[in-house]
N, C-alpha and C positions, 0 to 999 in steps of 0.2 A: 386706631389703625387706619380709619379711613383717612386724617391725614397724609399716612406715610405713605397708604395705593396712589393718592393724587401725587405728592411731594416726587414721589421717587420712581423716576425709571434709569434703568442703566443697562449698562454697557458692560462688556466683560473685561478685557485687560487688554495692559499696555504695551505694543510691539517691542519686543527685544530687537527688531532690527534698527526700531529709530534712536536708543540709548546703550547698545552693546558696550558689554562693561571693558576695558582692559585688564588682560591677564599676566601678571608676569613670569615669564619661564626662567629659564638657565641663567647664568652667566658666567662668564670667562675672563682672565685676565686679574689684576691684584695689584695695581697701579694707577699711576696718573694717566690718564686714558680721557683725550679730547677730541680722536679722531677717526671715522669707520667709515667704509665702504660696503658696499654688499651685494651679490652678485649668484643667485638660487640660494643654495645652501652654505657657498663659500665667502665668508667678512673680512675683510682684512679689516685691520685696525693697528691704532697707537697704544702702545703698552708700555709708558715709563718709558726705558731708550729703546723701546725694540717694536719695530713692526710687525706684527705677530699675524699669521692665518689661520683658520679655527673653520671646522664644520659644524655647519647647525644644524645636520640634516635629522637630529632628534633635537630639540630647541633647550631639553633638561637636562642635557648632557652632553652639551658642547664636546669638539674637541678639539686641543691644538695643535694644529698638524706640524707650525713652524713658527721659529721666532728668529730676527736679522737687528742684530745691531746697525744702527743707523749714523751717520757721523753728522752731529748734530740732533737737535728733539726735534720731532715731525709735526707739522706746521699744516699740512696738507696732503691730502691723497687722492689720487682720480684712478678709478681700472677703465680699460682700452681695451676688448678681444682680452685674451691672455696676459695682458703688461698693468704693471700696476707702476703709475709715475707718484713721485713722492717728493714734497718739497720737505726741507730742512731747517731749520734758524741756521746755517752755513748759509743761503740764500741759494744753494746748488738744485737741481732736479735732478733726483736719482730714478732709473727708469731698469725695473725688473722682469723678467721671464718666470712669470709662475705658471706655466706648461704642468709641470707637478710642483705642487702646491707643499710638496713637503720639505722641495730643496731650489726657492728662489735663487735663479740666477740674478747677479747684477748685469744690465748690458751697456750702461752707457751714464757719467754724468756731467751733462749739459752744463755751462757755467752760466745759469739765465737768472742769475739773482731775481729769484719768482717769490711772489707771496702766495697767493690762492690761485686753485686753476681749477676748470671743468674741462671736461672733454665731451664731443657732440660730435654724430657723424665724421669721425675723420679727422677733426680738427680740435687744436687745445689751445683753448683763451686762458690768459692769467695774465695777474695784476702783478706789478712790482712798481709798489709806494705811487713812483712821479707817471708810470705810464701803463698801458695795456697794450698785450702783444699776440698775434697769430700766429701759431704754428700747424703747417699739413702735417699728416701722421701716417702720408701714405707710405713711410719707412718709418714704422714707432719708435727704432732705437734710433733714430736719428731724424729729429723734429726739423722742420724747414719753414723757415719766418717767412710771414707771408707780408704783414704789417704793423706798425707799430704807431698807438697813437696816446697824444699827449693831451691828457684833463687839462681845467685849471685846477684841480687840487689833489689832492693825494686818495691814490683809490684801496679798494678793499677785495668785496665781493660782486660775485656775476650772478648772472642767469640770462637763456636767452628761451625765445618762441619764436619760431619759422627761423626768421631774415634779421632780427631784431634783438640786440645783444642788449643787456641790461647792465649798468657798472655801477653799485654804489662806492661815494665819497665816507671817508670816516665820519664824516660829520657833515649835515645837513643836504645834499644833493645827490639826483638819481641820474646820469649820463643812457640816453638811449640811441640807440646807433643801428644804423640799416648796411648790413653788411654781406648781402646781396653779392659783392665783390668784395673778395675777402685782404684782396690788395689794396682798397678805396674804400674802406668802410666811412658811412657821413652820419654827421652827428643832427639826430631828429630833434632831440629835447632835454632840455636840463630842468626837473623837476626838484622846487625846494621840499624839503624832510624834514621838518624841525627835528632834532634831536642826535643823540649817536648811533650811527646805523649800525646792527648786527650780522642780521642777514636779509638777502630778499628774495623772492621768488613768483615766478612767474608762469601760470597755467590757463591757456587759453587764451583768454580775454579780460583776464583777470591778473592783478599784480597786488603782492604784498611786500609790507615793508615792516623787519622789525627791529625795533631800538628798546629803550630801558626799560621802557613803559608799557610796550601792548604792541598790537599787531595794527598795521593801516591793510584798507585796500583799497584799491586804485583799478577803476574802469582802463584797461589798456586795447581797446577796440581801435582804436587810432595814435598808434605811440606818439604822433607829435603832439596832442592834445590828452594826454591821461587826467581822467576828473575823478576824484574823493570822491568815495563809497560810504565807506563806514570803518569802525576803529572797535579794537576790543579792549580794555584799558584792564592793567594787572599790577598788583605794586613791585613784583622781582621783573628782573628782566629774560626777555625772551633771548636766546641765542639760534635756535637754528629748529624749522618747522619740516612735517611733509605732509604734502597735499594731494589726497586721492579722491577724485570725483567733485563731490560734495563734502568731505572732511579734507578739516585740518588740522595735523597735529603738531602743536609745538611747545619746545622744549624751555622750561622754565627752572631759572638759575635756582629755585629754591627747592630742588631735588622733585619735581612733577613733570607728567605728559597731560598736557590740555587736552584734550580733545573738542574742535569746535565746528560746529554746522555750518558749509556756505551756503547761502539762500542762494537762488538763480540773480535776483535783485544784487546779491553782491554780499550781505548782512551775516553778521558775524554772532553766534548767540554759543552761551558755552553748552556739553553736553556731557564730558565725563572727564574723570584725571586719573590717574595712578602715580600714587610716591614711588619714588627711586630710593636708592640708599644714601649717596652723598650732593654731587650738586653734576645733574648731565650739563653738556656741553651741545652734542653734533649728534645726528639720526641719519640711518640709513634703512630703506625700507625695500621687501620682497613686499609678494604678492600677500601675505597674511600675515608678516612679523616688522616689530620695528627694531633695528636694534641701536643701542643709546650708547655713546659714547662719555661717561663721567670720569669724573677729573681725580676722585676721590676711590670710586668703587668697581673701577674699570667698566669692561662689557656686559652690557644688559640686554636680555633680551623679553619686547612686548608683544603678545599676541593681542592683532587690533582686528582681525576678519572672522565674523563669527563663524560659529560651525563648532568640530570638536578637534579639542587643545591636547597631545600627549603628555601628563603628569608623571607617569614611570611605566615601566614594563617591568613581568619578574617572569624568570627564568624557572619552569616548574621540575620537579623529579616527576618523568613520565609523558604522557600527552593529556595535556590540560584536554577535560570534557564538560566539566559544571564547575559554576564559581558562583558564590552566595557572600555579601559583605553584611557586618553586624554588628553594631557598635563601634567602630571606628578597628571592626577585624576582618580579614580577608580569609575566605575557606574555600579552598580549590581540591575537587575532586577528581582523580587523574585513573589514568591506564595502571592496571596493576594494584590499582586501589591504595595508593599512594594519595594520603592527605596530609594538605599543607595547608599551615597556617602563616598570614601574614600580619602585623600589627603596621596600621596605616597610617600610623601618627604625619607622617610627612609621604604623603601618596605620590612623590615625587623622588623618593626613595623607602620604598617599601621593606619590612624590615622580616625576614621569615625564621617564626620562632619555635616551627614543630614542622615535620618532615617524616611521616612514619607510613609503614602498609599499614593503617586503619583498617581500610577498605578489605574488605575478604576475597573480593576480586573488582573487575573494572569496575568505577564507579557513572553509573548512568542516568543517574538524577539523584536528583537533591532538593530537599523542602527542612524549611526552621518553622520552630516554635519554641518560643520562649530562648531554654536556655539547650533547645535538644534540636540536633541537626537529621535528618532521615536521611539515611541512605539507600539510593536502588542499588543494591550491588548487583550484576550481573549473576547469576547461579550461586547466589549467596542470600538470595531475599531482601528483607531488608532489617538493617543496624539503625538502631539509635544511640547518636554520640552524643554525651554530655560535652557544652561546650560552655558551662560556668568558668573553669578558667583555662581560657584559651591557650594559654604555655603546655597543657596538658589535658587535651580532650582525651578521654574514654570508655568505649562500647560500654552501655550500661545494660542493652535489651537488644533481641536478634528476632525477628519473626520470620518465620520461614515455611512457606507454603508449598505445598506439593510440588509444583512447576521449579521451584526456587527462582527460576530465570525474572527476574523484576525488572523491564525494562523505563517506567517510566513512575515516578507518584506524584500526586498535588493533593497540600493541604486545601484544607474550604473551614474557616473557620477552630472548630473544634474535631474535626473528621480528616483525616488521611488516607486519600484514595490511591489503589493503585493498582498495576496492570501490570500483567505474565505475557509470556510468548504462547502460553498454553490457551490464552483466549481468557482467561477469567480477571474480572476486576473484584478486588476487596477493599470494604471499608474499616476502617480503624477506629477507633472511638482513643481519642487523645487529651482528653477530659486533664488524664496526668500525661503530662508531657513524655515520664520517662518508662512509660509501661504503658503503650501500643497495644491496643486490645479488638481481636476480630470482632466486628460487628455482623456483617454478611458478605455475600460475594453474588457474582453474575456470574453465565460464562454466556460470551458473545459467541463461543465457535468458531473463533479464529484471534490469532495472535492479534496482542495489542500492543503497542510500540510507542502510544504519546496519548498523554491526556488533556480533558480543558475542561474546567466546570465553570456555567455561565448558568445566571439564574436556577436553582438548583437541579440545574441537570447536566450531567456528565457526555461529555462527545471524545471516543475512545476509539483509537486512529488506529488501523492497522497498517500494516506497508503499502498495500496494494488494495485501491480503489474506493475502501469503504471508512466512515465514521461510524461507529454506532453510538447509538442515542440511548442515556442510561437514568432515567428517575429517580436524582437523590432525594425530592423534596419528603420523605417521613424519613422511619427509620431504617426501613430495607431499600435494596437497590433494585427496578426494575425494566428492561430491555423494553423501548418502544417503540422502535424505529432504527434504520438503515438512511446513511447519507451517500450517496454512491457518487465518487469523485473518479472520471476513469483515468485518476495517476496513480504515480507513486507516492504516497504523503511521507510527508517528515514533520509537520507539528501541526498542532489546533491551537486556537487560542480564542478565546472568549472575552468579550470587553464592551462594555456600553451596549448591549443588547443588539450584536453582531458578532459573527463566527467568522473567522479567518483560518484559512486552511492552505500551508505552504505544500505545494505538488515538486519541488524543487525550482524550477523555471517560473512557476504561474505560481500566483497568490491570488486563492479563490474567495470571493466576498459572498456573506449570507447575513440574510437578518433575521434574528431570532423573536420576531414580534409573536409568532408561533414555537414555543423549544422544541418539540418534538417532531417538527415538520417546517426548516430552514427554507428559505426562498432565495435562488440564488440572487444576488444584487448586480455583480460585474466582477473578472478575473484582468490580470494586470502580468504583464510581463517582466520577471525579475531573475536575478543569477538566484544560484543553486540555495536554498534559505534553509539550513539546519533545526533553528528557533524562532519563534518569534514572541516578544515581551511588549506589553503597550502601559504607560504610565499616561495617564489625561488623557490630553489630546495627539497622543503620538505613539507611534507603532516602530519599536526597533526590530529588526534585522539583522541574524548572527548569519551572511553568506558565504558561501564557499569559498570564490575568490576576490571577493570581493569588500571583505568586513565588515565591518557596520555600516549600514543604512538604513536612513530612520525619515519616518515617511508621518506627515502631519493627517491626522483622521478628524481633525473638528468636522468634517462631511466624510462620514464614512462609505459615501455610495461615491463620492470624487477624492481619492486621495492622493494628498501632491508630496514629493521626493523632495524634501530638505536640503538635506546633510549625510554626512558620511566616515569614514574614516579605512583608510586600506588593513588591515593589517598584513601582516608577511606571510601568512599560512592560509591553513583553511579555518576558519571562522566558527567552534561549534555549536557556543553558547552563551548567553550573556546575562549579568544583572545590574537594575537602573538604580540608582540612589541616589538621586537630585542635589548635587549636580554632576557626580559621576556615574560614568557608565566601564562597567567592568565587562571583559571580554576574555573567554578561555581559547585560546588559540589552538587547534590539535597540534602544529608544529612547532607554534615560538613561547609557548606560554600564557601567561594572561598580561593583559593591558589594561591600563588606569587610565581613563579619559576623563577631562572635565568638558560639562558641555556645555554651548552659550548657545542656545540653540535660533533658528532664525524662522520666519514664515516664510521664505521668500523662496522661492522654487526653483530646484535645479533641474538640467534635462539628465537624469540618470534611470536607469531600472526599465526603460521602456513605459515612463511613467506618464500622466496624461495629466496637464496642468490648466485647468481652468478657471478663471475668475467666477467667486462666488455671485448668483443673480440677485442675492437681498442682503439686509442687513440682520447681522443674526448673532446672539448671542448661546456659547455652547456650554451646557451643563458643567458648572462648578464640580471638581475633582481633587480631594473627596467631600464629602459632602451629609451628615456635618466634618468638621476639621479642628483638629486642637493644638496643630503647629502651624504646617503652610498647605494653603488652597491654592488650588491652578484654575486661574480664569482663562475666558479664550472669547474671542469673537470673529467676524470675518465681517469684511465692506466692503461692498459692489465696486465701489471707487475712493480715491482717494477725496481724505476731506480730513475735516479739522473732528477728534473727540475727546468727549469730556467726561470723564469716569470719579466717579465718588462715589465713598462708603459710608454710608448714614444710618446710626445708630434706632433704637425702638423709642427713642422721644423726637426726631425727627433731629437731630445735629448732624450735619459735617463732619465725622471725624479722620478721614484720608481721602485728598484726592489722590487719585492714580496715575491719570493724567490728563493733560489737556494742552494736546498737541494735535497739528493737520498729520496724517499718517498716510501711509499708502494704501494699497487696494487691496484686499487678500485677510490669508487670516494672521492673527496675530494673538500671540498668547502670554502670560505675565504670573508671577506670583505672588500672594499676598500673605504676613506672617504673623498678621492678626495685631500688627500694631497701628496708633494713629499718626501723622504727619512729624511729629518729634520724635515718632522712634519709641514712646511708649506703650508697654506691651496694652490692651484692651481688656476688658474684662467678658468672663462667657454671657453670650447672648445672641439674640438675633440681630442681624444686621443686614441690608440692602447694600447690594453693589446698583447704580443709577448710573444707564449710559446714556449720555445723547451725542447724537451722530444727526449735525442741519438739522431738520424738523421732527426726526425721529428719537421716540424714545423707548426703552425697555428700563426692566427695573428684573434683578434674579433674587432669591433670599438667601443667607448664609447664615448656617448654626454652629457659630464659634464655641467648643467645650476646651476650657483648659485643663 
């Protein structure tokens, strides 16, 4: 052992922001499809002969608002404000009014035998074969040539940055032009390209070029002099890239999205891909999707910006109030006591296979065990539903307590606690899942509305002002204490040895280093919060109007705002399942989210974001673990870390990572296999971080 204390300190996990996976959503279209534009939520694109528009404003559910036969196959597309200009193998520019996007007008077609064009402020470059031409757009249906000028070879594609137009040659040469004066554009530099050029593009100070082979890039800080950077070499070829920031994504003939890092240096290193169906061609990108233009499997569309991805929505009988998922099954409890079942097999089309009043009335919480669902019914106590085969849950047991009114239960283990309007909490002995059995009860003396049990003690929320504090640790329950909050509460929640208590507006922090006597930590300003649910190191939020928001707690006395997601209604409750996050809407139903979650901090909730002052690794969750553990750590600054998981004879068997990362926390999961992917066997294991001079080491007890 004394080995391993020396050998091994570590670090806890690897940013999801520096390796965020690609997702892919919807797609549209059922043709030969090489060419898309994209403009919010409205794409155009090539569809076999017809130009086709489509809303993405749900990304799983495209829709196609319109399709236009085109006289001739479409070769190129540029949108302008409203007008979508369109080249043709006819060599003509057809130039359309999609004002409404359902019924494109034609306004005009230009006889500019064009091959490729861009549009920029105002103006549209394109190449035709022997030359490159400018046209103003300050009447879009009617372009006005401003100049025309002649390569020595046959051109292709453009790009330009500020003053500086970019023209590649089909083959070997890059023409760069200071166009300044769009009457007298003057040729800066002709750059040789080994090879055939596909597309190129240019951001910043930076220029890339790609041909059969890989991607080049080229310092462009002084176009007349551009100097080779670095090259990423691929055996298919690349056709057409997009570059955001520091990634770039480009599109490779052999049905993949690269995804690759640019160093500030210029340095091209790869970081993730995602297969397509047949072979893309052309990408067009919003602020969080890309969408891929393939030649075989039409329109595709990737989510590249982390945060949370919508997988499906289902439409409930009722107003969705609780949602519980289990085993690859969806159980949403509604108004009217209407329970539904969904089977999730493709949670991007949710499939509902039972639709009944279960419920004896509204249903207002809900807890599983095993194979039995609890229900709070509202003036009904509570039901125990068998939910062995989910086509056909039903009531096996009903406990019903004086008050009947059950506004709130949570399981803890083997025990089932739960709370009346009349002020009493009872516990259940659930030993057998299907026959619920009184163990004792309390009464607080006043309505109880929401529960939370954290270290065996129970905090039982009435509406107005107070928690009380309930002693589950034997076998009776006993009152030991008042938390006096002067709001209105709507939930408790217990997690890592800290109390959360949403007032609606404010979320109140406590730490339970004392159970019976919370100290308050800090309150935090946030919309209206119905629920609240924490999985690791993060705390969701079922808000009013505002959806999900989900707030990182690896420093539960500083906690910083993520992510989020709107939904259309009010918000009322939610359940996590890594890596979905399910949502009961009260007005739209429930929502299926997948999450890619990020550390990196937004300004939302009135939330307060500060860079951690150490280096710190946060307690493994859960811990032991016999599928997948959630590691987490935070770093003062950005620096290079090295995480490995080393076994009880002192091996190596997974690094995690060993990458420079940024400043902040960052969290990762591990699923107990080593570097090929093979599963491990149960045992003790070390996660060892070192971060510069520093190191830690956490222990993990893997039971399969």
């Amino acid at each position: 052992m004394r080995i391993i204390h020396v050998l091994f300190v570590l670090l806890f996990l690897i940013s999801s922001l520096v390796a965020q996976s690609l997702t892919l959503l919807g797609r549209a279209g059922d043709g030969y499809c090489i060419q898309v534009v994209a403009s919010g939520d409205t794409v155009v694109f090539q569809n076999g002969a017809y130009m086709q528009i489509a809303d993405f404003s749900d990304p799983d559910y495209p829709v196609i608002l319109s399709q236009t036969v085109t006289e001739g196959a479409i070769k190129d597309i540029a949108l302008y404000s409203h007008y979508v200009y369109v080249i043709t193998s006819t060599g003509a520019l057809f130039i359309y009014d999609i004002s409404d996007t359902t019924q494109p007008v034609l306004l005009a077609t230009p006889d500019l035998a064009l091959w490729r064009l861009m549009i920029e402020d105002g103006y549209l470059y394109a190449t035709a074969s022997d030359r490159i031409v400018i046209y103003d757009l300050s009447s879009p249906d009617q372009p006005q040539l401003k100049s025309t000028l002649f390569p020595s070879k046959n051109v292709g594609n453009l790009a330009l940055s500020g003053s500086v137009l970019c023209v590649s040659a089909w083959v070997d040469s890059v023409y760069f032009y200071d166009i300044s004066d769009k009457t007298r554009p003057v040729l800066l530099h002709t750059l040789a390209a080994p090879g055939s050029i596909n597309r190129i593009s240019w951001v910043d100070d930076k220029g890339y070029i790609l041909n059969d082979s890989g991607v080049t890039a080229y310092d462009m800080s002084d176009p007349a002099r551009p100097h080779y950077l670095d090259r990423y070499e691929q055996s298919h070829k690349y056709y057409d890239i997009h570059i955001d920031q520091d990634t770039l994504y480009a599109v490779s003939f052999r049905a993949s999205i690269h995804k690759l890092h640019l160093s500030g240096e210029g340095t091209l290193s790869f970081v993730d891909e995602i297969n397509t169906t047949g072979h893309p061609r052309e990408v067009a990108a919003t602020d969080s999707f890309l969408f891929v233009a393939d030649q075989e499997a039409g329109l595709q569309c990737v989510q590249i910006k982390p945060g949370m991805a919508t997988r499906g929505r289902i439409l409930t009988s009722g107003a969705a109030y609780h949602v519980i998922e289990k085993d690859g099954y969806l159980y949403s409890g509604c108004s009217s006591g209407t329970f539904n079942v969904y089977d999730l097999s493709d949670p991007g089309q949710p499939e509902r296979i039972f639709a009944e009043r279960l419920g004896r009335s509204d249903i207002y919480g809900m807890a599983v065990n095993q194979d039995m669902i609890y229900l709070a019914s509202r003036s009904a106590g509570i039901q125990t539903i068998d939910i062995s085969d989910p086509y056909a849950p039903q009531e096996v047991h009903h406990f019903d307590p004086p008050s009947r009114n059950i506004e709130s239960i949570v399981r803890d283990g083997q025990a089932l606690y739960a709370g009346d309007t009349k002020g009493m909490v009872y516990k259940l002995d659930i030993t057998d899942p299907a026959q619920p059995s009184p163990v004792d009860s309390v009464d607080t003396e006043r309505k109880v509305y929401t529960l939370a049990m954290a270290d065996d003690h129970l905090y039982a929320a009435e509406r107005d002002s107070f928690v009380h504090i309930i002693d589950a640790s034997g076998g009776s329950l006993s009152l030991t204490g008042n938390l006096e909050i002067p709001k209105w509460i709507y939930d408790v929640l217990g997690h890592r040895g800290y109390l959360y208590v949403s007032t609606g507006r404010e979320l109140w922090i406590f730490s339970l280093d004392t159970p019976e006597s919370p100290a308050f930590v800090k309150k935090l300003n946030i919309d209206h919060t119905n629920q609240l649910r924490a999985v690791g190191s993060f705390l969701y939020c079922a808000q009013g109007s505002s959806g999900l928001k989900i707030a990182d707690i690896s420093d539960p006395e500083n906690p910083q705002w993520i992510t989020g997601f709107d939904t259309y209604g009010t918000a009322r409750s939610l359940y996590v399942d890594d890596p979905h996050v399910y949502i009961a809407d009260h007005d739209d139903g429930v929502y299926i989210l997948q999450q890619d979650l990020t550390s990196t901090p937004v300004a939302n909730a009135g939330a307060e974001t500060r860079q951690p002052s150490r280096f710190s690794l946060i307690p493994p969750y859960p811990n032991p673990f016999n599928s997948t553990v959630t590691l987490g750590f935070t770093l003062p600054r950005s620096g290079r870390v090295h995480l490995s998981l080393v076994n009880s004879l002192g091996q190596t068997v997974r690094v995690l990572t060993d990458k420079h990362l940024a400043a902040g926390p960052h969290t990762l999961h591990w699923h107990g296999d080593s570097d090929n992917g093979t599963p491990l066997s149960s045992g003790l294991y070390f996660l060892k971080a070192v971060y510069g001079v520093e190191q830690k080491v956490q222990k993990l007890l893997y039971v399969r």
